[in-house]
N, C-alpha and C positions, 0 to 999 in steps of 0.2 A: 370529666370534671377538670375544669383549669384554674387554678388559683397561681397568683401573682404576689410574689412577696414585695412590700416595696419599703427598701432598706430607711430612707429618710421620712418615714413614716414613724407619730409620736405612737400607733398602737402596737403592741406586745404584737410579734409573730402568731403568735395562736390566735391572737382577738382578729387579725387579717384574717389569717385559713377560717377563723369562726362565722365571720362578717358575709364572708364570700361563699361558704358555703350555705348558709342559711338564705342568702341572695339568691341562689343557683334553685334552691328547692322552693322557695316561693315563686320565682317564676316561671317554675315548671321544667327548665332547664334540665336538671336532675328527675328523674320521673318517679312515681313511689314504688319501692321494693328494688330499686336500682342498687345496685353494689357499687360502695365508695371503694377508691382504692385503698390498700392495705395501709398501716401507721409504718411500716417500715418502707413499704413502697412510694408512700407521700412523702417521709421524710428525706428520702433517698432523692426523689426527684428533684423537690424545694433546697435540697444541701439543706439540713438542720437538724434537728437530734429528734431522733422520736420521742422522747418525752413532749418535746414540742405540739407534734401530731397528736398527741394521747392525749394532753390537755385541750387542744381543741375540739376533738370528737368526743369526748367524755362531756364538756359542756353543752357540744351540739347533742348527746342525749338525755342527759340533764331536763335540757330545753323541748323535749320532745319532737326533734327533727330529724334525729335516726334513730336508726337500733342495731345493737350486736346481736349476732347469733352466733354461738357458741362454736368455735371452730370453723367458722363459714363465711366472718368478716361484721362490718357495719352496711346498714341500711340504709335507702331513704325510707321515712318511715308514713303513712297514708297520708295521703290529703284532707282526710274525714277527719285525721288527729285532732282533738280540739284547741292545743297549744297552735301549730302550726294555722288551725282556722282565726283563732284570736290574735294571733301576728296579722293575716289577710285584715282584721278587720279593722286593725290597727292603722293598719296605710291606708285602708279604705278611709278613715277617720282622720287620717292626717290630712289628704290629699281633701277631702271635703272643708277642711278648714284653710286650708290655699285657697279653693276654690269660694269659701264665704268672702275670706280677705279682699280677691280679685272684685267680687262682685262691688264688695264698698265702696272700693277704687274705683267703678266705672259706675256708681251711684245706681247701683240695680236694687230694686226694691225685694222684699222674701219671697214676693208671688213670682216677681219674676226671674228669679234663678229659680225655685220651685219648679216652676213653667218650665225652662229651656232642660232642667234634667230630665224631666218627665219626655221631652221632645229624643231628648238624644237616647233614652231607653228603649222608648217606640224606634227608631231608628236601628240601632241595637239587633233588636227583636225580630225588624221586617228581614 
């Protein structure tokens, strides 16, 4: 796991380590049941107080992207998780509204971005 603190940045150190790791576990980066490094071991590496680390992995499990086990550390927590599935569908939601935008801009009609996904899934597929 690599996170990157970056000082002249207006978000709070944990909303970075949070940002970053939740980045890492949606695109697979982090695999599920993968062990994060420990709060004293992250804190230790980033130079910052574990309190810091504890706030951000407390929210990443909050958020259903890891889990503690008791003596054993934090998680990545499944794929199947349904928070972590509803983040996926969220980009997948965003990125489709990019992609309606672009089409307006190039004056493409519904059928035909309809059209051209349906091309790139078959493509996809083959």
């Amino acid at each position: 796991m690599e996170v990157i603190i970056l000082n002249r940045s207006d978000a709070p150190i944990y909303e970075q380590i949070k940002e970053q790791v939740k980045a890492q576990i949606l695109s697979g980066e982090l695999e599920e049941n993968e062990m994060l490094p420990s709060l004293r071991q992250l804190a230790r590496d980033l130079k910052i107080r574990v309190l810091t680390t504890t706030r951000a992995y407390n929210e990443l499990e909050q958020e259903g992207f890891i889990t503690s086990r008791q003596g054993k550390g934090f998680f990545v927590m499944s794929s199947s998780s349904s928070l972590i599935r509803e983040q996926l569908i969220k980009e997948v939601e965003s990125n489709l509204n990019h992609a309606i935008q672009a089409a307006d801009k190039a004056s493409m009609s519904a059928e035909e971005l309809i059209g051209l996904l349906r091309l790139l899934l078959e493509v996809k597929n083959d």
